[in-house]
LOFINU-513225 format. One record per residue (C-alpha): residue in three letters; x, y, z. Coordinates in steps of 0.2 Angstrom, whole numbers, padded with zeros to 4 digits. Example, Ala and Ser with C-alpha at 12.3 -4.5 7.8 and 13.67 -1.06 7.14 Angstrom:
LOFINU-513225
@type ALA, u 0062, v -0022, w 0039
@type SER, u 0068, v -0005, w 0036
END
This chain:
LOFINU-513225
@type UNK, u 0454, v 0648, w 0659
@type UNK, u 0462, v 0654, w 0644
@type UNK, u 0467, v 0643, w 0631
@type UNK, u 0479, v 0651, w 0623
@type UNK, u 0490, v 0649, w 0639
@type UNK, u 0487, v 0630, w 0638
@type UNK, u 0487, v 0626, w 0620
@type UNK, u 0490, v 0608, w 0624
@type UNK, u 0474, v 0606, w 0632
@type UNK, u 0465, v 0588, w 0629
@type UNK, u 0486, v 0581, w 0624
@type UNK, u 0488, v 0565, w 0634
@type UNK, u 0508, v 0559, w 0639
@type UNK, u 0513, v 0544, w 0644
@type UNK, u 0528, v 0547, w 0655
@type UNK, u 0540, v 0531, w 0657
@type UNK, u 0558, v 0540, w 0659
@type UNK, u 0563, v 0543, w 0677
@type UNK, u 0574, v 0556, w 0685
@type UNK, u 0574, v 0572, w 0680
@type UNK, u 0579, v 0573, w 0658
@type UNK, u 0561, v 0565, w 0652
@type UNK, u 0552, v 0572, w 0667
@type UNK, u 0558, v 0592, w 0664
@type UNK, u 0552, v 0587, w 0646
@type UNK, u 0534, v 0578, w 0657
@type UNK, u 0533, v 0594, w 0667
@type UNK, u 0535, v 0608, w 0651
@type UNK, u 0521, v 0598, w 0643
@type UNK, u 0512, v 0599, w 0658
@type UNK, u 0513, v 0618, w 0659
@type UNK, u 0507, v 0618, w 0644
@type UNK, u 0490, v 0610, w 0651
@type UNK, u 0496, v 0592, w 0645
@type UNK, u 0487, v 0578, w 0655
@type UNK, u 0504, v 0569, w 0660
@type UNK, u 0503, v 0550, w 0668
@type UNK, u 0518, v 0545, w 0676
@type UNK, u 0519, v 0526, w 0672
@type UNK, u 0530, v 0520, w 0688
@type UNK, u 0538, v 0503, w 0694
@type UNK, u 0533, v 0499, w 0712
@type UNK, u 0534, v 0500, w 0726
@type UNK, u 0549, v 0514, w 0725
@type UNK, u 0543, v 0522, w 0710
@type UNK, u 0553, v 0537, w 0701
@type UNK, u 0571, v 0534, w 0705
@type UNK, u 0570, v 0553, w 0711
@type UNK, u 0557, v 0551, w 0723
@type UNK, u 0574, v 0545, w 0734
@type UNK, u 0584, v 0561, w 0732
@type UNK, u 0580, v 0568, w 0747
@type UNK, u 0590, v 0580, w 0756
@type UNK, u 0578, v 0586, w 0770
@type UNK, u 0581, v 0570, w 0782
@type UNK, u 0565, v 0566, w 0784
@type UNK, u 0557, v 0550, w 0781
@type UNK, u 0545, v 0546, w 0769
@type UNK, u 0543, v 0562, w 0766
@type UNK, u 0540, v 0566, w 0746
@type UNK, u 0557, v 0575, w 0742
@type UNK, u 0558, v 0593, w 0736
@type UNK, u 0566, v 0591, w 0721
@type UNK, u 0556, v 0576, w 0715
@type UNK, u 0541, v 0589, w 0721
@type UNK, u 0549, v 0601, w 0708
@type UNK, u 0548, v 0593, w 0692
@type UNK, u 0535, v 0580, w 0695
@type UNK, u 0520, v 0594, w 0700
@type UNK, u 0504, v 0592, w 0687
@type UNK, u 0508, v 0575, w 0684
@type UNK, u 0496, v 0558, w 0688
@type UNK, u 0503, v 0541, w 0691
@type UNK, u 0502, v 0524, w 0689
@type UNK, u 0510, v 0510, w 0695
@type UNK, u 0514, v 0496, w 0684
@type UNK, u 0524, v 0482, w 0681
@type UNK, u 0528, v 0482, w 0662
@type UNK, u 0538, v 0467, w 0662
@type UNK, u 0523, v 0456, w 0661
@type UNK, u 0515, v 0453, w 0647
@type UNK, u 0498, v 0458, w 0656
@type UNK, u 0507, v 0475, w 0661
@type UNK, u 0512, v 0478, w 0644
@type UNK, u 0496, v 0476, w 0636
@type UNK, u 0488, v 0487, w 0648
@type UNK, u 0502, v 0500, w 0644
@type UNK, u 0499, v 0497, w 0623
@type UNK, u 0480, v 0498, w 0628
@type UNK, u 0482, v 0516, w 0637
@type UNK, u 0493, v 0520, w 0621
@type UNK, u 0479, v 0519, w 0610
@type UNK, u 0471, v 0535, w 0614
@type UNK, u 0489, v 0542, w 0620
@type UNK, u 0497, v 0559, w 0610
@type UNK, u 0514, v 0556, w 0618
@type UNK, u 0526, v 0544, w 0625
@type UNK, u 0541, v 0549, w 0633
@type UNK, u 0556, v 0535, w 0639
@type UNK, u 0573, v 0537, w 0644
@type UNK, u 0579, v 0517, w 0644
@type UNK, u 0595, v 0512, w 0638
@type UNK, u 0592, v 0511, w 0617
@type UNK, u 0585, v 0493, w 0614
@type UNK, u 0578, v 0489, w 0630
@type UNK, u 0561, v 0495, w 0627
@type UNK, u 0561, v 0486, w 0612
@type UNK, u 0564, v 0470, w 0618
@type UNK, u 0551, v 0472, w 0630
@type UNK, u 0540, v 0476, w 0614
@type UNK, u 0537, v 0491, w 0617
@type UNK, u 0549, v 0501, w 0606
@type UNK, u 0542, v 0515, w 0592
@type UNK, u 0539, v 0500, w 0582
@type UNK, u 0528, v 0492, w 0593
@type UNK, u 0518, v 0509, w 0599
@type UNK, u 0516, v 0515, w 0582
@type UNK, u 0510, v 0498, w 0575
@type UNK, u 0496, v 0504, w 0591
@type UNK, u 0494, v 0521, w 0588
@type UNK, u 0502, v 0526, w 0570
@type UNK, u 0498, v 0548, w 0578
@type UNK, u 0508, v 0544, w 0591
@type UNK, u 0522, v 0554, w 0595
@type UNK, u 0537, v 0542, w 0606
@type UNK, u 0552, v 0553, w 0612
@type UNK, u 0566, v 0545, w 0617
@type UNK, u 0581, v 0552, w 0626
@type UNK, u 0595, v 0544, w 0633
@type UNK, u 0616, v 0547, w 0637
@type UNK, u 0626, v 0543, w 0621
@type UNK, u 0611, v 0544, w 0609
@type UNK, u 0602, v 0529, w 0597
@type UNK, u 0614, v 0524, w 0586
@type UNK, u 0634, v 0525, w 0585
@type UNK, u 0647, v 0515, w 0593
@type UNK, u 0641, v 0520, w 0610
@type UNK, u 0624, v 0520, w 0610
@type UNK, u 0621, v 0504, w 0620
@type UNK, u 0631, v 0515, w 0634
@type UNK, u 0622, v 0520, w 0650
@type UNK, u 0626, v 0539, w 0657
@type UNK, u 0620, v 0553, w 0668
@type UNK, u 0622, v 0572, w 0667
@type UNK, u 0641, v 0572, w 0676
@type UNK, u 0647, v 0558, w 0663
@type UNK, u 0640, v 0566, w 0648
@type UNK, u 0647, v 0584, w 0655
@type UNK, u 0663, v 0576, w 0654
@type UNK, u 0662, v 0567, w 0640
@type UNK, u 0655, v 0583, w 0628
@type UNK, u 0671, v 0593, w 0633
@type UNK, u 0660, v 0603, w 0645
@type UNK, u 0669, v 0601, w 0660
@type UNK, u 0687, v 0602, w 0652
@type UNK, u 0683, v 0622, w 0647
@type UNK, u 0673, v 0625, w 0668
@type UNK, u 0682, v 0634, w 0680
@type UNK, u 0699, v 0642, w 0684
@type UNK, u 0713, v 0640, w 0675
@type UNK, u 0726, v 0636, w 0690
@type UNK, u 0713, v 0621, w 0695
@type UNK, u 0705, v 0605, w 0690
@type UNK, u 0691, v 0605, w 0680
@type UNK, u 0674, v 0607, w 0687
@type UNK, u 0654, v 0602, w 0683
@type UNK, u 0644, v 0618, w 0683
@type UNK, u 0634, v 0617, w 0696
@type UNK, u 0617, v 0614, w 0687
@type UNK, u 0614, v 0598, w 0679
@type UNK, u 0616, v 0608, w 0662
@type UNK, u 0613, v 0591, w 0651
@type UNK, u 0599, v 0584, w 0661
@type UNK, u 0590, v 0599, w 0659
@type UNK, u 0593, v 0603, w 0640
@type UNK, u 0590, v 0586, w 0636
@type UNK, u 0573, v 0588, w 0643
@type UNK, u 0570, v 0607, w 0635
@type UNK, u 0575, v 0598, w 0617
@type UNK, u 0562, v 0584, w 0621
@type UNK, u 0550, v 0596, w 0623
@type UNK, u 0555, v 0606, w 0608
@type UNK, u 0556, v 0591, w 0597
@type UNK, u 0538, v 0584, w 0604
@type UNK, u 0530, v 0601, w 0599
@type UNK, u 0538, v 0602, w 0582
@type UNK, u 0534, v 0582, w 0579
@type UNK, u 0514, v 0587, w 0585
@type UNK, u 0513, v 0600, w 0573
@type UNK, u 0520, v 0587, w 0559
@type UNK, u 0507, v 0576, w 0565
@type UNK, u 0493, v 0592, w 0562
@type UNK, u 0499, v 0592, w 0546
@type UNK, u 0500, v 0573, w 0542
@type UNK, u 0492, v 0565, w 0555
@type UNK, u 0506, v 0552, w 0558
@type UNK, u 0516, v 0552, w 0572
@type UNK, u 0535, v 0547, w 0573
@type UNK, u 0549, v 0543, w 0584
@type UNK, u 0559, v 0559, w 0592
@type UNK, u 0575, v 0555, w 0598
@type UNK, u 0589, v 0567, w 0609
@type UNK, u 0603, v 0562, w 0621
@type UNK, u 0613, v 0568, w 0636
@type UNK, u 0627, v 0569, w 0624
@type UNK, u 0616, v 0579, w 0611
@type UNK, u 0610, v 0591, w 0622
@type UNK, u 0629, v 0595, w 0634
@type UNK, u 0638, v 0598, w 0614
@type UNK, u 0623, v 0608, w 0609
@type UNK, u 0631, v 0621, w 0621
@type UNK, u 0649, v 0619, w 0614
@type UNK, u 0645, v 0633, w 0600
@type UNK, u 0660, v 0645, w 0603
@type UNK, u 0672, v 0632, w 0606
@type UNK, u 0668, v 0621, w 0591
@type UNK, u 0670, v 0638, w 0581
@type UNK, u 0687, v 0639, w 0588
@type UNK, u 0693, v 0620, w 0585
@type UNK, u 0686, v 0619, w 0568
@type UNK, u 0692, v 0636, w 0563
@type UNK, u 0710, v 0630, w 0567
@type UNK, u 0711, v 0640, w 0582
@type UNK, u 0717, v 0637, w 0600
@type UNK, u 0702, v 0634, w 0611
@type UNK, u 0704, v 0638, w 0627
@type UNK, u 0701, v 0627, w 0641
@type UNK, u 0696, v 0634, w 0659
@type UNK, u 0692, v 0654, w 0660
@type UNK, u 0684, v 0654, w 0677
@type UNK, u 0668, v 0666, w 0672
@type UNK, u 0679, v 0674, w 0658
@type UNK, u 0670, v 0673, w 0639
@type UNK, u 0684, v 0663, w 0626
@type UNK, u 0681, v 0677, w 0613
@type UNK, u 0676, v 0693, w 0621
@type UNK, u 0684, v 0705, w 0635
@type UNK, u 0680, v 0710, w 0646
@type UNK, u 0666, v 0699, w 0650
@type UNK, u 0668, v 0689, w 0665
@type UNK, u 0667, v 0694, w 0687
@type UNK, u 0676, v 0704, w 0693
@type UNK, u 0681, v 0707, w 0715
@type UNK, u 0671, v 0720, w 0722
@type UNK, u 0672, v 0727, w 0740
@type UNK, u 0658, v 0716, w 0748
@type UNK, u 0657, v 0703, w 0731
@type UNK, u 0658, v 0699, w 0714
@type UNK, u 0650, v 0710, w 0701
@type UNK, u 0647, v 0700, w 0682
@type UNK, u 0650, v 0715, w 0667
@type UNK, u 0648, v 0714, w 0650
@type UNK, u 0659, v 0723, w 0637
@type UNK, u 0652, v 0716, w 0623
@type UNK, u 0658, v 0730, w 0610
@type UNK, u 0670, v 0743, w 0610
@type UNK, u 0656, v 0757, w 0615
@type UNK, u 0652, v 0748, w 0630
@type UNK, u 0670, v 0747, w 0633
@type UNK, u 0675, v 0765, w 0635
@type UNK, u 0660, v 0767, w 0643
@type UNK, u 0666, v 0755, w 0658
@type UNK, u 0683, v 0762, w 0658
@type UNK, u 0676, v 0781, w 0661
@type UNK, u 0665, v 0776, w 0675
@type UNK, u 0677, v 0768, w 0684
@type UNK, u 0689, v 0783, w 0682
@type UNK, u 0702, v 0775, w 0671
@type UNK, u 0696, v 0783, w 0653
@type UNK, u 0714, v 0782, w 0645
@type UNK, u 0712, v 0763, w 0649
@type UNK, u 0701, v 0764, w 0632
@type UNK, u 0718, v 0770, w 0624
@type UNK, u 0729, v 0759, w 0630
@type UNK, u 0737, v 0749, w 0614
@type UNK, u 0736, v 0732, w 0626
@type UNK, u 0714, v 0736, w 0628
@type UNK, u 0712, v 0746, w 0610
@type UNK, u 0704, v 0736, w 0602
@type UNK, u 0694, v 0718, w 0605
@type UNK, u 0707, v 0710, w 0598
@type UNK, u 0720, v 0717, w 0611
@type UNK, u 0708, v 0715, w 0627
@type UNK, u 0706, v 0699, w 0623
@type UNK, u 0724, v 0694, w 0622
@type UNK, u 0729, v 0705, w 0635
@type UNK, u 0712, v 0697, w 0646
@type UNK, u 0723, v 0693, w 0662
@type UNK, u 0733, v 0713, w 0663
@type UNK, u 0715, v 0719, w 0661
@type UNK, u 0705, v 0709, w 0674
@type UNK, u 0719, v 0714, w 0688
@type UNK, u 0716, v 0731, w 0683
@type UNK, u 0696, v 0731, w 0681
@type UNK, u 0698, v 0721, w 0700
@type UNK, u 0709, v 0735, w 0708
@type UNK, u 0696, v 0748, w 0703
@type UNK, u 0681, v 0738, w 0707
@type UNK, u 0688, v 0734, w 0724
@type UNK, u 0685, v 0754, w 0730
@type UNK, u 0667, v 0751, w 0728
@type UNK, u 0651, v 0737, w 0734
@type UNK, u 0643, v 0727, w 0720
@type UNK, u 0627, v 0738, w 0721
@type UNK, u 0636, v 0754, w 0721
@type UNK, u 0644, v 0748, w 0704
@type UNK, u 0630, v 0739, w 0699
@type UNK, u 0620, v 0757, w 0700
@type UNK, u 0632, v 0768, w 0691
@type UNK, u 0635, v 0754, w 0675
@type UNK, u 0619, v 0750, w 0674
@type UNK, u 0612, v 0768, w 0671
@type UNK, u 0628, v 0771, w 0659
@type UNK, u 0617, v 0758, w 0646
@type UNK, u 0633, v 0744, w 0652
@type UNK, u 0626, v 0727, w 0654
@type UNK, u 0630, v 0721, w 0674
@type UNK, u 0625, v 0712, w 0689
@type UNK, u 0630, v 0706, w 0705
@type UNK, u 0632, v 0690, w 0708
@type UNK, u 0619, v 0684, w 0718
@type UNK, u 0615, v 0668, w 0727
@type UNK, u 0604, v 0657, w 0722
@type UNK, u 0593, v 0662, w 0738
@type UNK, u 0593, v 0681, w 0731
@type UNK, u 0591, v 0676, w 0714
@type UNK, u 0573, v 0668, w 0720
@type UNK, u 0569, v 0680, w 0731
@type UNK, u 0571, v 0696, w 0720
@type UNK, u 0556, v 0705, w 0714
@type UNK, u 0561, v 0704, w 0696
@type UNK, u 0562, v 0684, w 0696
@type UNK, u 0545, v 0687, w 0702
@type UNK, u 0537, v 0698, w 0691
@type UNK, u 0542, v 0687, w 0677
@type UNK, u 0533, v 0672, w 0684
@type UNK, u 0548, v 0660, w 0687
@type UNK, u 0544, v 0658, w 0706
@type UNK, u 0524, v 0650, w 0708
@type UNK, u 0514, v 0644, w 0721
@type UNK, u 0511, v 0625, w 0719
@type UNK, u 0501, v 0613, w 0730
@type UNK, u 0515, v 0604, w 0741
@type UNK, u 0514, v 0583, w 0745
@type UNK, u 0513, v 0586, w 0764
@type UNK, u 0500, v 0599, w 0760
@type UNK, u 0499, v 0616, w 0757
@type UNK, u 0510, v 0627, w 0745
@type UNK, u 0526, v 0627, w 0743
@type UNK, u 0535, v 0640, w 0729
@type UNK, u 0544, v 0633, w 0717
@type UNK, u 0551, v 0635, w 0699
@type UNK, u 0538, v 0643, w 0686
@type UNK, u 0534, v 0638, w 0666
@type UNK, u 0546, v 0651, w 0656
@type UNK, u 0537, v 0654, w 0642
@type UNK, u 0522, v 0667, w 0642
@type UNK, u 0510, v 0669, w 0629
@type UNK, u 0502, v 0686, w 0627
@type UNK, u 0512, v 0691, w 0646
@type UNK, u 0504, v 0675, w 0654
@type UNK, u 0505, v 0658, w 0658
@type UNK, u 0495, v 0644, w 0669
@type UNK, u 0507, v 0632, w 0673
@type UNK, u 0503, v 0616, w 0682
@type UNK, u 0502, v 0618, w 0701
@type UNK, u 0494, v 0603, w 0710
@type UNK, u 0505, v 0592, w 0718
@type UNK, u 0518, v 0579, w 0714
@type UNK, u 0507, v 0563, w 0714
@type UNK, u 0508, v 0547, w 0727
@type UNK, u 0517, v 0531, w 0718
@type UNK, u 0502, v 0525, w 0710
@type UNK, u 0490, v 0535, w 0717
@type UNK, u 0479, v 0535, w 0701
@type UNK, u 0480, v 0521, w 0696
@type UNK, u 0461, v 0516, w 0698
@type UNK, u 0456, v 0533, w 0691
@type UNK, u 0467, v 0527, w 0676
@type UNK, u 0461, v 0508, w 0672
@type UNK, u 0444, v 0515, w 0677
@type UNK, u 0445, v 0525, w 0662
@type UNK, u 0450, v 0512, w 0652
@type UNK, u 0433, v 0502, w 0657
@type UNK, u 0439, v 0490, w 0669
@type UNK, u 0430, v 0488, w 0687
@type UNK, u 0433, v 0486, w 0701
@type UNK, u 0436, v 0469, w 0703
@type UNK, u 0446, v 0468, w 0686
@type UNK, u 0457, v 0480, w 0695
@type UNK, u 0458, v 0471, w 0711
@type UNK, u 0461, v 0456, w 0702
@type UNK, u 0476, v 0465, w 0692
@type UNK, u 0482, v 0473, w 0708
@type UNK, u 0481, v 0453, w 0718
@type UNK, u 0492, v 0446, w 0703
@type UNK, u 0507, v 0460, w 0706
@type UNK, u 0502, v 0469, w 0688
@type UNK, u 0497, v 0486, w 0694
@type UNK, u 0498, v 0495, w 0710
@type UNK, u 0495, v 0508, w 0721
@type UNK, u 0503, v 0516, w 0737
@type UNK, u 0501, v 0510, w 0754
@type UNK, u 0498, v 0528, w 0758
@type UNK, u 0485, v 0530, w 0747
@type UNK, u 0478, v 0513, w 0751
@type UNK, u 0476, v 0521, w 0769
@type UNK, u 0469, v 0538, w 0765
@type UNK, u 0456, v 0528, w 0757
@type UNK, u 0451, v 0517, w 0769
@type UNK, u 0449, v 0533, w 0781
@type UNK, u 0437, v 0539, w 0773
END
């Protein structure tokens, strides 16, 4: 294997946040060729391993599948002071910890950056939570939807002519977890360089306003900010969907180049001319005259037909697809966002890919999402404890593992 396609080879992570923030953060690490151990409560485990939308019982959900592949687990109960000193024990010779607790709670367990750095001064401890560390709502739980609203995220999604809406991806969890990541990486290379550790910190809220850049522009430039555009851009026209015979088609007139180029090809040239679409500054004031126009041309054609003819006049454009022909499409393919991983059940199932490549390739992490506590003997083993010290933990309710694997093992 090449290592230049896992340059975190030989990293260990400690993964104590649940759901899905501090696990995307777990999983990009992972791609990475981080050796991630999921430290789980029993018997349940990760909250996420209940979001389960197949029906099926007991089966290992699908979307817990996705982010969770690459990872081991083990189950313990930290709340114990036998629990917490295995955890400090496994921190010892740990790079990362990552934790997603309320801001405190992990301290008064005694296990906050404090505590693990006292441990382990290299270690890196991320944190990342809904309102952030400090301020007057820090002590404030939240989840993606709340800090969406809260941020001003969903005030400016959707149309104009109806309430609000949440974009339909969990835009903070998932940005939360990317700006882990990145602040993990940058806080290993400080610790290259220094060879301390410290405390990495980013929020719900952090990572939804991160998106906010346009609009905050706008509000402290002293200018009206807009609130719902549908898929229309706040400062450019046009840039947004438009009503094609069979669909919607996404275009981009990002300049006035690309602009006269759109008007020709859909027949209307002396659109380009028109005092009302002249100039950026008239398109984007005249935005709502414009888009009934581009709509009554783009009708006379499907999305293909259209997509075809702008894209080979240079003009940015694309239907828009579902989320089922996004996957499927050869391009998403080529680029190695959709990868064959090791399912629970057994098997392979495809899912989402690692979307960094270096030198046009990546290994990602593909075995499968672990069992609640499947390893945890293989962990305490490591840490020198037998078997029986590890029965003995298991007898007095400090460590765990699944019934499932419990039975697989005695199969054997």
């Amino acid at each position: 294997m090449d290592l230049a396609q896992q340059p975190l080879k030989g990293v260990k992570v400690l993964e104590l946040s649940q759901i899905m923030a501090g696990p995307i953060c777990g999983l990009m690490l992972a791609d990475l060729g981080a050796e991630v151990i999921k430290v789980e409560k029993f018997p349940k485990g990760d909250d996420a391993r209940a979001y389960n939308n197949s029906g099926a019982q007991g089966e290992v959900s699908r979307s817990f599948q996705t982010i969770n592949r690459g990872k081991k687990s083990i189950a313990l109960d930290i709340r114990t002071e036998r629990g917490k000193a295995l955890l400090l024990e496994m921190v010892r010779d740990a790079d990362v910890v990552t934790e997603n607790f309320r801001p405190g709670t992990m301290q008064r367990l005694g296990l906050g950056p404090d505590d693990m750095l006292a441990v382990n001064p290299a270690l890196i401890y991320v944190s990342i939570n809904g309102f952030g560390s400090q301020g007057p709502l820090a002590d404030r739980g939240g989840f993606d939807l709340v800090l969406q609203a809260f941020s001003g995220l969903i005030h400016v999604t959707g149309e104009a002519d109806r309430r609000p809406v949440k974009p339909g991806v969990p835009l903070a969890d998932v940005n939360a977890g990317i700006l882990a990541c990145l602040g993990t990486l940058s806080a290993y290379i400080h610790r290259l360089r220094s060879g301390t550790g410290q405390w990495v910190q980013t929020s719900l809220l952090q990572a939804s306003t991160q998106y906010l850049y346009w609009y905050a522009a706008m509000h402290f430039g002293g200018g009206a900010v807009p609130t719902r555009l549908g898929t229309a851009h706040p400062v450019i026209a046009p840039y947004q969907t438009y009503t094609c015979a069979d669909g919607e088609l996404a275009l981009g007139g990002g300049n006035d180049s690309i602009w006269q180029r759109i008007a020709s090809i859909v027949g209307h040239p002396e659109w380009s001319q028109d005092p009302r679409f002249a100039s950026a500054k008239d398109r984007l004031e005249n935005r709502q005259a414009l888009a009934a126009l581009m709509d009554g041309a783009l009708k006379q054609k499907s999305r293909a037909d259209w997509e075809q003819l702008f894209t080979a006049a240079g003009v940015p454009a694309s239907s828009v697809q579902s989320v089922g022909e996004a996957l499927d499409h050869p391009q998403t393919h080529a680029i190695g966002m959709v990868i064959d991983a090791e399912a629970a059940e057994g098997g392979m199932l495809k899912t989402i890919g690692f979307p960094i490549h270096f030198n046009g390739k990546n290994s990602p992490a593909i075995s499968r999402a672990p069992k609640v506590g499947e390893h945890t003997r293989e962990i305490l083993g490591e840490r020198g404890l037998d078997v029986e010290a590890i029965d003995a933990l298991m007898a007095e309710r400090v460590c765990f593992e699944s019934e499932a694997v419990q039975a697989e093992e005695a199969s054997q």
